[in-house]
C-alpha positions as CSV (number, residue, x, y, z in Angstrom):
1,X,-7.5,-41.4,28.4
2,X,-10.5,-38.7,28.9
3,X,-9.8,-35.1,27.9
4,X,-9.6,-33.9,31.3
5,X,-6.9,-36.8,32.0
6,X,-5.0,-35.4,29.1
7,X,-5.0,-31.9,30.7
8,X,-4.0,-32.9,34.3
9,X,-0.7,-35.3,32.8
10,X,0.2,-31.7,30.5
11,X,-0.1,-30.0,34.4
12,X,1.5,-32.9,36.1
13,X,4.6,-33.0,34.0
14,X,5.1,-29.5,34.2
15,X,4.6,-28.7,30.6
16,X,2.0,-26.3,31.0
17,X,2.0,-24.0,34.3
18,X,-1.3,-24.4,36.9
19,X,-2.5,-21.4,38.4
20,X,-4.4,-21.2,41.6
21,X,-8.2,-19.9,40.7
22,X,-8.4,-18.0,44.0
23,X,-5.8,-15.7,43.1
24,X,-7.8,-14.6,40.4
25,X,-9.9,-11.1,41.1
26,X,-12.1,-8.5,39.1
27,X,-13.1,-11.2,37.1
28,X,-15.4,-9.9,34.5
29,X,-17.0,-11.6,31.1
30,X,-16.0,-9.6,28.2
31,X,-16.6,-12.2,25.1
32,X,-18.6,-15.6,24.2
33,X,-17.0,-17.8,21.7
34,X,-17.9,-21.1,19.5
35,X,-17.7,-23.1,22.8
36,X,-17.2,-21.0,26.0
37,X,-16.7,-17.4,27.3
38,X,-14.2,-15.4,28.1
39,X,-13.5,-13.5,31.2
40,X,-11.0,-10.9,31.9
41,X,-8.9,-11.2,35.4
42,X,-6.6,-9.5,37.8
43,X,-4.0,-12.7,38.6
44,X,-2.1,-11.7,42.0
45,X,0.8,-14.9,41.9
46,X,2.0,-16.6,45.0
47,X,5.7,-16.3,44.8
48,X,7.0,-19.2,46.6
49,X,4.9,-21.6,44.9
50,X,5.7,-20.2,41.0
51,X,7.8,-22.2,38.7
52,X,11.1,-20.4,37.7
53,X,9.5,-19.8,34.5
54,X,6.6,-17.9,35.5
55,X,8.9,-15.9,38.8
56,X,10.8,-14.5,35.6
57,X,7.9,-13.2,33.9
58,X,5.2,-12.8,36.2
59,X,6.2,-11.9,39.6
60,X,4.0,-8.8,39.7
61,X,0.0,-9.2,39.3
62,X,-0.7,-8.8,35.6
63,X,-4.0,-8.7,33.8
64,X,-5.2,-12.0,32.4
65,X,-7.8,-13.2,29.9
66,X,-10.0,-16.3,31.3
67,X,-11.3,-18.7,28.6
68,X,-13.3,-21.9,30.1
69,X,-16.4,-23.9,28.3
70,X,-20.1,-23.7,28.3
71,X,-20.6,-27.4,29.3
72,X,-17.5,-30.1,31.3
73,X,-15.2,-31.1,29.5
74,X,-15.8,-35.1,29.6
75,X,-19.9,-34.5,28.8
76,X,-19.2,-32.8,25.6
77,X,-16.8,-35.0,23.5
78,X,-16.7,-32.3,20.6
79,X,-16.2,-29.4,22.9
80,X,-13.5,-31.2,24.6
81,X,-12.0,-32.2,22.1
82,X,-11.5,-28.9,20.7
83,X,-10.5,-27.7,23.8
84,X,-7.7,-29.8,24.5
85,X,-6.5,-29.3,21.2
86,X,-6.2,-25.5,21.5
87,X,-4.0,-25.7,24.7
88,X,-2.1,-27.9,22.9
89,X,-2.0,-25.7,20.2
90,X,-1.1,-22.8,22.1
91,X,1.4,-24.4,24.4
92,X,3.1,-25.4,21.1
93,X,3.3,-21.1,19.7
94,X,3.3,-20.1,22.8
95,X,6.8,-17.8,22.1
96,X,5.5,-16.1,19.1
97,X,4.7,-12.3,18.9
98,X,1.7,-12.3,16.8
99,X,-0.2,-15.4,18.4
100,X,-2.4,-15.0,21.7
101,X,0.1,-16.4,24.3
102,X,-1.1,-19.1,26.5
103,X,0.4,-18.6,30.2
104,X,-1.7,-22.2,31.5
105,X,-4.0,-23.7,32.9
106,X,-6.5,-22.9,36.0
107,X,-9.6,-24.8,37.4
108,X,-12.5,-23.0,38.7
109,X,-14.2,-24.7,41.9
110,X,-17.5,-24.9,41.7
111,X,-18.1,-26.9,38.5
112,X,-14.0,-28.1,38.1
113,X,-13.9,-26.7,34.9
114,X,-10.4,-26.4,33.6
115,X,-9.9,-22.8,32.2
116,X,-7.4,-21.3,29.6
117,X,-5.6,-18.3,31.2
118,X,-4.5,-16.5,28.3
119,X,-2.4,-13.3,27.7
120,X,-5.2,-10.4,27.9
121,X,-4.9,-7.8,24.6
122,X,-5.9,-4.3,26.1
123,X,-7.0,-3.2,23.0
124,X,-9.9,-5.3,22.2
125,X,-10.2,-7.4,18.8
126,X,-9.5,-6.1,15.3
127,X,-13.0,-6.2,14.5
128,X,-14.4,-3.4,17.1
129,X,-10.8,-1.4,16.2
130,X,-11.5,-0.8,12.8
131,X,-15.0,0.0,13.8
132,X,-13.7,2.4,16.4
133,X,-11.8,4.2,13.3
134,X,-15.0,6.0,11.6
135,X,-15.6,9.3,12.2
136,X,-19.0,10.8,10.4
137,X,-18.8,7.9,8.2
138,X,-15.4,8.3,6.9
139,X,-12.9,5.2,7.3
140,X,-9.7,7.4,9.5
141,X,-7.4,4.6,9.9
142,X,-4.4,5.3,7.6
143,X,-2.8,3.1,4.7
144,X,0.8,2.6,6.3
145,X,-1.2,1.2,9.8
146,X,-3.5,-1.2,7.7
147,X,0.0,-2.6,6.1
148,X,1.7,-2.8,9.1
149,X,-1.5,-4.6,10.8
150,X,-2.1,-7.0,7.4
151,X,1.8,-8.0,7.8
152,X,1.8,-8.9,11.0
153,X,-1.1,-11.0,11.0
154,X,0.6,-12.9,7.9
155,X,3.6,-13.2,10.0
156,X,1.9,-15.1,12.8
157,X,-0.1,-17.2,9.9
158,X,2.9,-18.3,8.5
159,X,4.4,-19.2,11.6
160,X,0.7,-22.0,12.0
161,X,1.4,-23.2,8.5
162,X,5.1,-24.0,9.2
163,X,3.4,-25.7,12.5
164,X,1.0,-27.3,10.4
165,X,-1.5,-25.8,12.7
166,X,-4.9,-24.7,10.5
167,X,-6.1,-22.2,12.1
168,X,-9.6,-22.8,10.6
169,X,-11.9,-19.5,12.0
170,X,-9.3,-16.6,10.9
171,X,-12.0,-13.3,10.6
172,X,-11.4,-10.2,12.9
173,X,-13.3,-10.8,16.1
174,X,-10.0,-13.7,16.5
175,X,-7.3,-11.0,15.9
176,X,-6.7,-9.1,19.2
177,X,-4.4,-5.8,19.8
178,X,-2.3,-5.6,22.2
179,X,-0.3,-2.1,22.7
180,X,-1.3,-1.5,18.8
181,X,0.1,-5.1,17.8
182,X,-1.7,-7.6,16.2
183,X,-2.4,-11.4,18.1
184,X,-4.0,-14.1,16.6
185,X,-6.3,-16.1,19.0
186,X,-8.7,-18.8,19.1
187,X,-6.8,-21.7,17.4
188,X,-9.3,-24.3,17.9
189,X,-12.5,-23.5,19.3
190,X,-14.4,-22.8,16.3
191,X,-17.1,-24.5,14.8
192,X,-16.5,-25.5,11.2
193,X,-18.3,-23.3,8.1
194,X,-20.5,-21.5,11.5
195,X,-22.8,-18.9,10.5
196,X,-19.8,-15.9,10.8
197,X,-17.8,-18.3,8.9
198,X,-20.7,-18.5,6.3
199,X,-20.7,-14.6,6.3
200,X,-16.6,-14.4,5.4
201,X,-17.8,-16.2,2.1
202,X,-16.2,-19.1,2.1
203,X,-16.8,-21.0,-0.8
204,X,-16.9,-24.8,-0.1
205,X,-18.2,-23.6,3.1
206,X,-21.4,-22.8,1.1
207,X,-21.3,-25.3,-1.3
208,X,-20.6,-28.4,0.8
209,X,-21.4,-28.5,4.6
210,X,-19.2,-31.1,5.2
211,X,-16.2,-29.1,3.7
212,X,-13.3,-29.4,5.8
213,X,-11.2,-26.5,6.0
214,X,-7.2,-26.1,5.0
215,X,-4.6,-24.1,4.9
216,X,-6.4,-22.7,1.7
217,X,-9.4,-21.6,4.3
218,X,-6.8,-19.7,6.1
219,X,-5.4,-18.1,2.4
220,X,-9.4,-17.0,1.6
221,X,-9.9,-16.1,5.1
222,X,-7.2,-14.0,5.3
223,X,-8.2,-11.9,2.2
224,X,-11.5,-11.6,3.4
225,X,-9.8,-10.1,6.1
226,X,-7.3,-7.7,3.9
227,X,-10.5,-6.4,2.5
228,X,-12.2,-5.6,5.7
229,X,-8.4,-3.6,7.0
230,X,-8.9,-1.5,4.3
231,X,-12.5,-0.7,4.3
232,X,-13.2,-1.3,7.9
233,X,-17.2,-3.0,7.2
234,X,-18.2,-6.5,7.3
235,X,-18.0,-7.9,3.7
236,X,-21.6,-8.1,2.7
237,X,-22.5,-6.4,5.9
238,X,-26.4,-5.0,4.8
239,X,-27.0,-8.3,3.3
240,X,-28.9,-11.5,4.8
241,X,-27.8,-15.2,4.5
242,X,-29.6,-16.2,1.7
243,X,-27.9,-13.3,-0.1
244,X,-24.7,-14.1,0.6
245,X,-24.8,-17.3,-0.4
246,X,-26.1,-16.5,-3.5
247,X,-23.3,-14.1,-4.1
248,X,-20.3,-16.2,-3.1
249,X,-22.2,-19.1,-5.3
250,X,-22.6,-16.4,-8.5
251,X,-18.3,-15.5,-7.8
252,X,-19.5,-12.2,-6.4
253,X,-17.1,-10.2,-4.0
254,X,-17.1,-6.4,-2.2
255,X,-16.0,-4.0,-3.9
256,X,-12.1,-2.8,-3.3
257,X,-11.5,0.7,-1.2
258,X,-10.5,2.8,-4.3
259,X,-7.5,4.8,-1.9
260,X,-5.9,1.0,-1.5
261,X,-2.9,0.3,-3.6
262,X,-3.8,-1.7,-6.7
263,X,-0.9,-4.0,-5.2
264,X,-2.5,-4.9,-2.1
265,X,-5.9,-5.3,-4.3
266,X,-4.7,-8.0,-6.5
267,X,-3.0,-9.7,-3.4
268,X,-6.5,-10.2,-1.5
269,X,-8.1,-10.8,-4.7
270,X,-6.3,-14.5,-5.2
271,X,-6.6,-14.9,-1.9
272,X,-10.1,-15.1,-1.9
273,X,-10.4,-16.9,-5.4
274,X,-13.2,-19.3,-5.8
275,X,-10.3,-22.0,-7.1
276,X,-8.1,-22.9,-3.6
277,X,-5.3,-23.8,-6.5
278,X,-5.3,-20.4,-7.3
279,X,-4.8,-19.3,-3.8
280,X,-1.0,-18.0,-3.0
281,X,0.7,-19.9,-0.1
282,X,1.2,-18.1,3.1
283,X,5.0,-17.2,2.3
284,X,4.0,-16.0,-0.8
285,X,1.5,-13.6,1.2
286,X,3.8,-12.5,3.9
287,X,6.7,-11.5,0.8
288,X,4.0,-9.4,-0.7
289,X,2.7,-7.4,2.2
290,X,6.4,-7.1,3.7
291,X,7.2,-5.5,-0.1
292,X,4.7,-3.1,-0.1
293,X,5.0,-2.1,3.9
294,X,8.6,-1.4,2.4
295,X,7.6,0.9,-0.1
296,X,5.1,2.5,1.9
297,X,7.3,3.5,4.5
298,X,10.3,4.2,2.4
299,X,8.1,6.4,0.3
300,X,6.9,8.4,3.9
301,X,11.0,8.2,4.9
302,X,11.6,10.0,1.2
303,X,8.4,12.5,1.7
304,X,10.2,13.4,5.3
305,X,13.5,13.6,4.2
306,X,12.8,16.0,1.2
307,X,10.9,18.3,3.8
308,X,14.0,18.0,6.0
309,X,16.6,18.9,3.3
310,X,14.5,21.9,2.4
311,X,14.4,23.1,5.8
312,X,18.4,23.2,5.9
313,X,18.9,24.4,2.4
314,X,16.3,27.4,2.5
315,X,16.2,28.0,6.3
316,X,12.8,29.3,6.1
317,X,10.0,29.0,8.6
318,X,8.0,27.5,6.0
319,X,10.2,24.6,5.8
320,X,9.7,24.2,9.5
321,X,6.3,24.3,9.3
322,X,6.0,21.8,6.9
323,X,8.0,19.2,8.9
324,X,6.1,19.9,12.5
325,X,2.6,19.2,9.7
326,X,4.2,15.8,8.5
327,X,5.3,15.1,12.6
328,X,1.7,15.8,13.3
329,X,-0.2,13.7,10.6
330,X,2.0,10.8,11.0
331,X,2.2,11.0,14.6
332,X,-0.3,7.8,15.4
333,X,1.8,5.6,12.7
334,X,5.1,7.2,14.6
335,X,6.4,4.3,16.5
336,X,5.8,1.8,13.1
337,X,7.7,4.1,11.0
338,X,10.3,4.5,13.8
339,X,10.8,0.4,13.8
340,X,10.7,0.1,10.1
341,X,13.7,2.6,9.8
342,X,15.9,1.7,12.4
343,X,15.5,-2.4,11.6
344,X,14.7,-2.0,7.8
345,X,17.6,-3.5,5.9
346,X,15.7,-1.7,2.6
347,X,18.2,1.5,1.4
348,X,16.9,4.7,2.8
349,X,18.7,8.2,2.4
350,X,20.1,9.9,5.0
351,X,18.5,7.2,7.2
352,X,21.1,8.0,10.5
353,X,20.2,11.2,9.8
354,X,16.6,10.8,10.2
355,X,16.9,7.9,13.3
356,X,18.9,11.0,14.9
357,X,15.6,13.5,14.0
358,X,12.9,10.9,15.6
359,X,15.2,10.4,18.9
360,X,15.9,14.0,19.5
361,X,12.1,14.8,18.7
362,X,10.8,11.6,20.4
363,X,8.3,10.2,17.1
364,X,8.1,6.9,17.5
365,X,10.4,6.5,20.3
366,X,11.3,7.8,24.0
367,X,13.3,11.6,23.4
368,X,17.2,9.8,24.0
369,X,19.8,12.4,22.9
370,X,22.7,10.0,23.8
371,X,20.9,7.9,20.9
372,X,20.6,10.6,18.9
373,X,24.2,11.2,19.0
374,X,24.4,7.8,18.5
375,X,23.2,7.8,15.0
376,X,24.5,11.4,14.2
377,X,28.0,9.9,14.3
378,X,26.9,7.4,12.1
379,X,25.9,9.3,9.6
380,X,28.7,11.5,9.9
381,X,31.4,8.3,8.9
382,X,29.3,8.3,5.5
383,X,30.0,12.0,5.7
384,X,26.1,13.4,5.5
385,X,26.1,17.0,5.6
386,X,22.8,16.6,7.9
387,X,24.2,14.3,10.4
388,X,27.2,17.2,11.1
389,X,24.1,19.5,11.5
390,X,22.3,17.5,13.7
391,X,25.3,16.2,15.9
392,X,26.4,20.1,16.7
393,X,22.9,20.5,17.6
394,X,23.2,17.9,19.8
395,X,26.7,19.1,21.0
396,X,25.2,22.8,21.3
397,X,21.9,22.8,23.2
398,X,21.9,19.4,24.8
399,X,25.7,18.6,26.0
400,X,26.9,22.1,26.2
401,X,29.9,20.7,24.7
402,X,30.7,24.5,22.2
403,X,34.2,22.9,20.6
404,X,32.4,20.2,18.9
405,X,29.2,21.9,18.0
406,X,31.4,24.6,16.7
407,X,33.3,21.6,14.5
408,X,30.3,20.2,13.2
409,X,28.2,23.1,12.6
410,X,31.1,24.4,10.5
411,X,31.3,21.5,8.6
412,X,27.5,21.1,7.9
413,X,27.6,24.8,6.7
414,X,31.0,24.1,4.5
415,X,28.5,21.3,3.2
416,X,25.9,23.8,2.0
417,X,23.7,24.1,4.9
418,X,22.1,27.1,5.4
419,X,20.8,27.0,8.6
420,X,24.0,25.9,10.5
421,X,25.3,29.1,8.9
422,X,23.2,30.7,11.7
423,X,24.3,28.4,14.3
424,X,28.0,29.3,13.5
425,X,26.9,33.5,13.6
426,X,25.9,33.0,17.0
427,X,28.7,31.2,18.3
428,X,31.4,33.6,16.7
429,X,29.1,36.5,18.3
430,X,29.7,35.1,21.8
431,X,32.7,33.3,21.3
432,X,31.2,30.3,22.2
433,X,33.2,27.4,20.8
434,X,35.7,29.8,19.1
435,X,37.5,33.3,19.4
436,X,34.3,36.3,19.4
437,X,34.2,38.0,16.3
438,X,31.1,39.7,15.4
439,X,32.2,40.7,11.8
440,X,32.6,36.7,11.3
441,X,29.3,36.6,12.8
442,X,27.2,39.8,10.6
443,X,28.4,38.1,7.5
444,X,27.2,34.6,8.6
445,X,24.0,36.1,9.5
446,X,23.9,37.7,6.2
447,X,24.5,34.4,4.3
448,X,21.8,32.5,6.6
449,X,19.6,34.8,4.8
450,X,16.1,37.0,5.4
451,X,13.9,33.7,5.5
452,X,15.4,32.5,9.4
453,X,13.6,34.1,12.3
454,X,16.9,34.4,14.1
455,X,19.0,35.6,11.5
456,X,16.7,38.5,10.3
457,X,16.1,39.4,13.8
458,X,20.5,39.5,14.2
459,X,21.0,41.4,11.2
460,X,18.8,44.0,12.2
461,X,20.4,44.5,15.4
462,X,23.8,44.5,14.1
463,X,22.8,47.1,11.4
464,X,21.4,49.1,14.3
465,X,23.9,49.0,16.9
466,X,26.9,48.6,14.5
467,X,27.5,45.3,15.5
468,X,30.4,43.9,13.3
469,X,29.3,46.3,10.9
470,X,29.1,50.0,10.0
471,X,25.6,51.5,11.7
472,X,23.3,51.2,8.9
473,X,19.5,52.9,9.5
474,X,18.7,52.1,5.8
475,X,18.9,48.5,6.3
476,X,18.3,48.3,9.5
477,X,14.7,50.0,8.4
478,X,14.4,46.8,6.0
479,X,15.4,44.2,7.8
480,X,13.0,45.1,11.0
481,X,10.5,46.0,8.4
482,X,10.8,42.2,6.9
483,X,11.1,40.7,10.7
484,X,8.0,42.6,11.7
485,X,6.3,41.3,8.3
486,X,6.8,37.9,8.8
487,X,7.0,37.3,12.7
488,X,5.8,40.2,14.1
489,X,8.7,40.6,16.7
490,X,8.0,43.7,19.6
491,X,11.7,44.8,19.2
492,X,11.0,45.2,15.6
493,X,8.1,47.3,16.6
494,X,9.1,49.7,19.0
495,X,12.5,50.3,16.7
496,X,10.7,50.7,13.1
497,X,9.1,54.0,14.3
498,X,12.8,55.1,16.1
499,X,14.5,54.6,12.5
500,X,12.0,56.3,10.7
501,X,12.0,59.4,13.3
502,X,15.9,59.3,13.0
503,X,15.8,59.1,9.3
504,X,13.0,62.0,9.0
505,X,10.5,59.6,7.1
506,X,7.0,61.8,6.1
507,X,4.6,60.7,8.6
508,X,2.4,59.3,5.5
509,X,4.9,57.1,4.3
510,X,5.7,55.4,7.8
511,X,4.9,51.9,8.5
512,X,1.5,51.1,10.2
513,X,2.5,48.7,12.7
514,X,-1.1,47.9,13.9
């Protein structure tokens, strides 16, 4: 049976959808590859006609990738051959994350070319990404998103192996991103030790033209590839053929990104060992990467949760500061440190306490404060003095519900928490949750300290008007004096000069309050 017989029994028997070429529009040539181009297309599907399979998935338009060959398929044994074999391929991985997904088959009219219609990756190929990540000639793309890329990719690598599928051409023009998630793609039509092969350094490649590839071509291919995450350049990217070959031949290799993690170093240095014996196996690679993602992340959970404990134990506005500045730098890894701690099964502290942070603050995920609660409750069965903080916040200011936040808050300050000490001197000064008593409440505000905005600004006041508290100008001088200091609140401005008129302070020795 002829190629193009093989492909009509896969459509005949159902086991790989047809679609209908003229439903295809805004079809546009993005890519050429070893044997064909790819085009990227609008497909708009014809409802009645779809299998139940494809009415599930794909009964809106959705955008496509197109991938057909230069030449027809029965003219061209080779390029056939190859082709076939990558649908089959495909058809056979089809259901796994980190692979380009193959939706079917189409046939374009003019010539009867059968063409791969391929799931499209709206982010482009890992190669023109890390490219895209330079800014004045410094690399911007950060550690934890290289580790989280590199793992992924040995994820889907180690799903071929198990297949037995080599992939053969693994550099990163064939690993696409989709919504900032890795695919591998093209498992088939490449041409063996081709000239970008050659300029990955493969050794046997150089040495032996005839060298056919493994699953130890994958393993040096991929740490070629490890290299180039790190770095973001081409290995041996200023240097010509000849070159090249001389320096794989002499055992040459780039040199490591000094900033990378000796650990992730010696892992792509035995991948791309000149000895395939020496090369790790694919599991072997995927343990390692997933170890140091772990530590990684953990480590960034740790730097976090230190920031957050400070913020509760010294309620300052430094504090705060510090944790909107480690929101802000981490906010394009967000969503991969998001996943890591919610699905981790690694031992992080106060981890429902920080899930309920990212969910009421929405890093990494959508704002949910019914998950938030969700998590806060959590934590509070272990008893964490942080998760009782953050569930009366939850209670207070998003469900209005005062009894609980009132519980919790109390409990979270009985814990040692400063700043729910100021949560609980508001709600005794309006009787919210609780009887008023604004004695309760001076005292609180006094405990909660100089260093919160809202307490300083409370005690003030209260030392002012004599609220739960003997009128005080003395302190009530010094604590508008502090507030006007450090925030430079208008109340504390228009009462600073009142005080000191009241108190008969020498004009010289007033405060200047421009």
């Amino acid at each position: 049976m002829n190629t193009s017989g093989e492909l009509r029994t896969l459509i005949n028997t159902k086991t790989i959808e047809f679609f209908n070429y003229n439903r295809f529009s805004d079809i546009k040539k993005i890519n050429n590859g070893g044997y064909g181009e790819v085009y990227s297309a609008i497909y708009r599907p014809e409802t009645e006609k779809m299998s139940e399979k494809m009415s599930e998935e794909m009964h809106e338009e959705i955008h496509v990738a197109l991938k057909k060959l230069f030449t027809e398929l029965d003219f061209d044994k080779k390029a056939s051959e190859e082709f076939v074999k990558e649908v089959k391929h495909l058809h056979k991985v089809d259901h796994h994350s980190y692979i380009n997904r193959l939706l079917g088959i189409t046939q374009e009219p003019v010539h009867n070319h059968y063409v791969m219609v391929l799931q499209y990756a709206n982010g482009g190929n890992l190669h023109e990404y890390l490219r895209n990540n330079f800014d004045n000639d410094e690399y911007k793309l950060e550690f934890v998103e290289q580790i989280c890329f590199a793992k992924d990719i040995a994820l889907g690598m180690k799903f071929l192996h198990k297949e037995n599928i080599i992939h053969r051409d693994l550099h990163s023009k064939n690993i696409l991103i989709h919504n900032q998630k890795v695919m591998i793609a093209d498992l088939g039509l490449s041409k063996l030790c081709n000239d970008d092969l050659k300029k990955l350094g493969q050794p046997q490649c150089v040495w032996d033209s005839k060298y056919v590839r493994d699953f130890k071509s994958d393993i040096y291919s991929l740490g070629v590839l490890y290299w180039e995450l790190t770095t973001g350049r081409v290995p041996f990217q200023d240097a010509n053929v000849q070159q090249i070959f001389l320096n794989i031949s002499d055992g040459l290799r780039e040199t490591p990104n000094p900033i990378t993690p000796i650990e992730f170093i010696n892992l792509y240095k035995r991948c791309w060992d000149s000895d395939p014996k020496n090369r790790p196996q694919i599991n072997e690679v995927y343990d390692i990467v997933s170890n140091i993602k772990s530590i990684i992340i953990v480590n960034l959970s740790q730097e976090f949760i230190k920031l957050y404990i400070k913020d509760m134990v010294t309620n300052s506005d430094d504090s705060v500061n510090n944790i909107n500045n480690w929101l802000e730098n981490n906010s394009e890894n967000s969503k991969k440190i998001f996943d890591f701690v919610i699905n981790t099964d690694v031992l992080i502290e106060h981890r429902e306490t920080i899930l309920a942070y990212f969910y009421m603050k929405g890093f990494g995920t959508n704002k949910d404060y019914n998950e938030c609660l969700y998590w806060c409750k959590k934590g509070c069965e272990k008893k964490d003095v942080y998760s009782y903080y953050e569930a009366a916040f939850c209670y207070r200011y998003s469900y209005k519900n005062y009894n609980e936040a009132f519980h919790y808050f109390n409990l979270a300050a009985s814990g040692g928490v400063l700043k729910a000490k100021s949560e609980l001197a508001m709600m005794h000064l309006h009787g919210m949750g609780c009887e008023e008593n604004k004695t309760k409440a001076f005292y609180l505000f006094k405990e909660a300290g100089e260093q919160d905005k809202i307490a300083c600004c409370l005690i003030s006041d209260c030392y002012y008007d004599g609220i739960g508290i003997e009128i005080n100008l003395i302190e009530a001088l010094k604590y508008y004096k502090i507030f006007w200091e450090k925030w430079h609140y208008y109340n504390a401005k228009i009462r600073i000069p009142l005080i000191e008129e009241k108190l008969e302070i020498p004009i010289e020795q007033r405060c200047n309050l421009r």
